[in-house]
N, C-alpha and C positions, 0 to 999 in steps of 0.2 A: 528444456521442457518446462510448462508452466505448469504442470499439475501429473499426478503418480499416471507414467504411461502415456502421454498423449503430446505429441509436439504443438509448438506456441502456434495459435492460430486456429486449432481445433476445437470445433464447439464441445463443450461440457456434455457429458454424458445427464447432468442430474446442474439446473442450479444453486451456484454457492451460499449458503444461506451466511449474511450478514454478521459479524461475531460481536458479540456484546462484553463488556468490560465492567467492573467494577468502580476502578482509580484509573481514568480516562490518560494522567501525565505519567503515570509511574511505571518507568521502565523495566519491567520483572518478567518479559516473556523471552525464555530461549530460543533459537533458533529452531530447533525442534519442538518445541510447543507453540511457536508462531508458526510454524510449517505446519503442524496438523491443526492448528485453526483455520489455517487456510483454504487448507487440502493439496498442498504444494509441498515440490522438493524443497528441504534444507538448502542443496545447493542453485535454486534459483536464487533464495533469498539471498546467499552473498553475492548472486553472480548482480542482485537491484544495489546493493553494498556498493559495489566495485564500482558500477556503474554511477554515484550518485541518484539513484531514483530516491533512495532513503537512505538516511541517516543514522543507522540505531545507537544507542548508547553503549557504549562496554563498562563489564561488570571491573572491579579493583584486576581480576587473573586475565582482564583483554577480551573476554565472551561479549557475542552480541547481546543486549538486548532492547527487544521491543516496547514501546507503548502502543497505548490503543493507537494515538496518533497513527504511526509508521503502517502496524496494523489495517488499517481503515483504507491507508494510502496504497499501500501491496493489493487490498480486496480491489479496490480501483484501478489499479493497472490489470490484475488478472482478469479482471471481466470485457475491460480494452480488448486486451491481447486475446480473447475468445472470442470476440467480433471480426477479428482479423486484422486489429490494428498491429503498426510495430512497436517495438517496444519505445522506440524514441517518441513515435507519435503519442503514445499513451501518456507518455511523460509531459509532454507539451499542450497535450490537452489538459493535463490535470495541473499544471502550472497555469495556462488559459484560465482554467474555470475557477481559482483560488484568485487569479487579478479581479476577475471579474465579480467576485465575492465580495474582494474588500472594497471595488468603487461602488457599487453597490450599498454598502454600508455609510460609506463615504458621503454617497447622495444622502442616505437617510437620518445621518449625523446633523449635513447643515440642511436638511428638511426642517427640524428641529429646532434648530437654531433662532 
């Protein structure tokens, strides 16, 4: 399930509004406070864990927790996966669109130059 009630693939009843953060690296959101940021199960989130889609940090006692990072990247697959992508695809797309960021950057580096 990517969201409370609805299997992965199902359009959004309402869309997700974008979550904002204070300390963008600082890994301090639970799994359950990254879940209702999201509007997502807890157990999606470890099942992107398991998966490698993200990475979260653990606290000193093994707890996940999130950054805005990871955050940002979860809102990203979940909006995927309400289009009807799958979940590997979403994954690949948003690996895609972060190469494509940094040649991007790349170019605009030795633009400069």
């Amino acid at each position: 399930m990517s969201g409370p009630g609805r299997a992965v693939g199902t359009p959004p009843t309402r869309p997700r509004p974008v979550p904002t953060f204070p300390d963008r690296a600082s890994p301090q959101y639970s799994v359950r406070q990254a879940a209702d940021l999201l509007g997502v199960q807890p157990a999606f989130l470890r099942r992107l864990d398991a998966m490698h889609v993200v990475t979260p940090s653990r606290s000193a006692g093994g707890q996940r927790r999130y950054s805005e990072v990871e955050i940002l990247r979860i809102h990203a697959v979940t909006e995927l996966l309400d289009q009807g992508v799958t979940l590997i695809g979403a994954q690949r797309i948003i690996e895609l669109q972060a190469e494509v960021a940094a040649l991007r950057q790349q170019i605009a580096d030795l633009s400069h130059d």
